[in-house]
N, C-alpha and C positions, 0 to 999 in steps of 0.2 A: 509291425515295424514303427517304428517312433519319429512323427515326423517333428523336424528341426525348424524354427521360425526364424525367417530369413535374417529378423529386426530383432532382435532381446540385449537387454542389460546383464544378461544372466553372467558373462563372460566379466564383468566390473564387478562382480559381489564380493568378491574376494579381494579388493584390491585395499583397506586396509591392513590386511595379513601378504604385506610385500612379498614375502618369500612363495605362499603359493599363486599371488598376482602374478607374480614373474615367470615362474615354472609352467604358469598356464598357456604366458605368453610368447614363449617361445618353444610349447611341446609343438609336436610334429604332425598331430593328430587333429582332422578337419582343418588345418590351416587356410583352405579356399577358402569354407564357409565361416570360420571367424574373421578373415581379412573380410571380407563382401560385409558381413554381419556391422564390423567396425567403420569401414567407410560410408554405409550407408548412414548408419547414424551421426557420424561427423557431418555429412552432407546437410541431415535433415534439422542438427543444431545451428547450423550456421546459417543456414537458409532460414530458421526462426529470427536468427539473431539479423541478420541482412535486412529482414520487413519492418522491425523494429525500430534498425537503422536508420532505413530510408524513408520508416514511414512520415518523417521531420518536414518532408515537402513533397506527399499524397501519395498516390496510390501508384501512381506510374515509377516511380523512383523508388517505392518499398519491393516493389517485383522485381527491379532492377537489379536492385541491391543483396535482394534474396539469393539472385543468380548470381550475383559477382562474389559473394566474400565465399562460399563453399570454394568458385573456380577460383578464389587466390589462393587460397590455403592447396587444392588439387596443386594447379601450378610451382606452388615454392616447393612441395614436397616433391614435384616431377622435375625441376628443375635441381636440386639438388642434390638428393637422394643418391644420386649413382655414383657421383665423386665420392661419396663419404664411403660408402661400400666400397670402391675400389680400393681410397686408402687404408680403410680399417683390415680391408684382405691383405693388403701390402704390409701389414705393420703384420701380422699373424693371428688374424681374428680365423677363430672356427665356425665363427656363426653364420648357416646360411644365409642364402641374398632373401630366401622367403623369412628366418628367421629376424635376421635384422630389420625385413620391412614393416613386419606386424612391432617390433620396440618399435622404430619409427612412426607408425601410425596412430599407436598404443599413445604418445604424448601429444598427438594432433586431436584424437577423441577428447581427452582430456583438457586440451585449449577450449575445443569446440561445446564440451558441456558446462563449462565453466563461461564462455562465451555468454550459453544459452540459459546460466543463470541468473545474469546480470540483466537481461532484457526486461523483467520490471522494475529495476532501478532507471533506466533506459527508456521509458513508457512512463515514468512518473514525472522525470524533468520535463520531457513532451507537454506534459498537461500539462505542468508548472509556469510553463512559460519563457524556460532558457533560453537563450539566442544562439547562435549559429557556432559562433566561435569556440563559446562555451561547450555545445554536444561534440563540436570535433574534437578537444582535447580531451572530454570523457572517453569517446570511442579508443585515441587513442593510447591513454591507460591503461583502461578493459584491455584491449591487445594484449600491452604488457605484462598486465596480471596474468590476465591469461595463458600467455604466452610463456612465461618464467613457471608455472608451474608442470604446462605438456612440458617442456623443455626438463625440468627437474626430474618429471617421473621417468624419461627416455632416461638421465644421466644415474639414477638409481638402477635402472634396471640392467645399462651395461656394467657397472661396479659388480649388480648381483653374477652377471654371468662372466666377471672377471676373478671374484674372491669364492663366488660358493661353485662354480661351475667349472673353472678355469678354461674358458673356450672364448675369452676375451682377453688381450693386452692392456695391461696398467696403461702403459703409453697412449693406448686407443680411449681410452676417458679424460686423457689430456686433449688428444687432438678435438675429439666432440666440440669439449668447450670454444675451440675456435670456428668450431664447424656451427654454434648456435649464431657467432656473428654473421658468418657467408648470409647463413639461413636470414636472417633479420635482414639484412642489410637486400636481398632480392626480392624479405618479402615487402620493405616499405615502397622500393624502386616498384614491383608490381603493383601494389595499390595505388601507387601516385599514377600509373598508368589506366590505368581501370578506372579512376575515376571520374565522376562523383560516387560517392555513397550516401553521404547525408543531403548534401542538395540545397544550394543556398535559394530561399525565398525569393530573390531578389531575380534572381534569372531563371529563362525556361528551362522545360524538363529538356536534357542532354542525356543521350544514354553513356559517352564518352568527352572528356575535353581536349580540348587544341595539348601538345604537349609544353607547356611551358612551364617557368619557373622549377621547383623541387620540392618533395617531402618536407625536407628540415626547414624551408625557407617559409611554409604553410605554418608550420607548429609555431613557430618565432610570430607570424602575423597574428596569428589567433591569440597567442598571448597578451601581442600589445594591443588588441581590439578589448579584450578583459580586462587591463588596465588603465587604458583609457579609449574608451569608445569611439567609433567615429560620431562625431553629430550631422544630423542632418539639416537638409537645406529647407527653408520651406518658405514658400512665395509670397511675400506682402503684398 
């Protein structure tokens, strides 16, 4: 008997040829073991990409971070997930709840290798010498990119099983698209919660901070720290 390895890419080989990526991804067969197989891998991408991350201010804060950006991604997809199921059941989707959750997962793997590609672009500015402000508004890019693309392969993949499979609503690839803002919008509120991730030089290691200030209000400071720096003080 043919034993089956917990961990393989074998299941993404196919995913230039969308039509049998998709048919794979939501056939019915070992669905435990490709869901386990998929999330583990997401875990072990983002937890590369997290060391990366935090390794900007040493080793306490790369471990940290290892463990926090896998649990946000966990988190927004357990946080969300079920709304979106229920309304896409309400609007006339055939897709089961295990069906729907491997698409849903299917474009988190793909944030998370795409994540886990960027981490020597990520490890180059480290050594370069970038500043603080500078790696947060790269990180949060990378998200974006990242992010827009899992997001894009989930919204191909309900089309496919709208137009080739008809076990999906037209209507239900409209709603998605609003369903990637929910998703955005709890996952920035959870990371602003969670944090630090990169971990400013300047202050000790924190495994969490006070909750103050916002997300948006962070990306606006780092920008005007890039364009014009704070200077510092220094004692005659």
């Amino acid at each position: 008997m043919e034993k089956k390895r917990v961990l393989s890419l074998e299941f993404f080989g196919d995913f230039q040829d969308k039509d049998k990526f998709f048919e794979k991804m939501t056939s019915e067969t070992e669905m435990f073991h490709r869901a386990l197989n998929q999330y583990l891998l997401l875990n072990i991408c983002t937890f590369l990409y997290g060391i990366a991350m935090g390794s900007y201010n040493g080793f306490r804060q790369a471990i940290s971070s290892g463990i926090k950006v896998p649990l946000l991604l966990s988190l927004a997809l357990l946080v969300c997930f079920p709304a979106f199921f229920i309304i896409q059941y309400a609007l006339g989707s055939k897709l089961r709840f295990c069906q729907m959750f491997m698409i849903i997962l299917s474009g988190f793997v793909i944030t998370g290798l795409i994540l886990l590609s960027f981490s020597p672009i990520v490890i180059f500015f480290l050594i370069t010498g970038c500043n603080y402000s500078f790696l947060k508004l790269l990180h949060v890019a990378i998200f974006g990119l990242s992010g827009f693309f899992g997001m894009k392969t989930i919204l191909d993949a309900l089309r496919f099983s709208c137009e080739k499979k008809n076990v999906y609503p037209k209507i239900g690839v409209v709603v998605f698209r609003f369903w990637i803002l929910i998703l955005a919008f709890v996952g920035m509120q959870l990371a602003w919660n969670l944090r630090p991730f990169v971990g400013s030089r300047d202050l000790p290691f924190e495994l969490f901070r006070k909750r103050e200030g916002n997300f948006y209000i962070a990306v606006i400071q780092s920008v005007g720290d890039l364009i014009s720096p704070p200077t510092k003080k220094t004692n005659k």
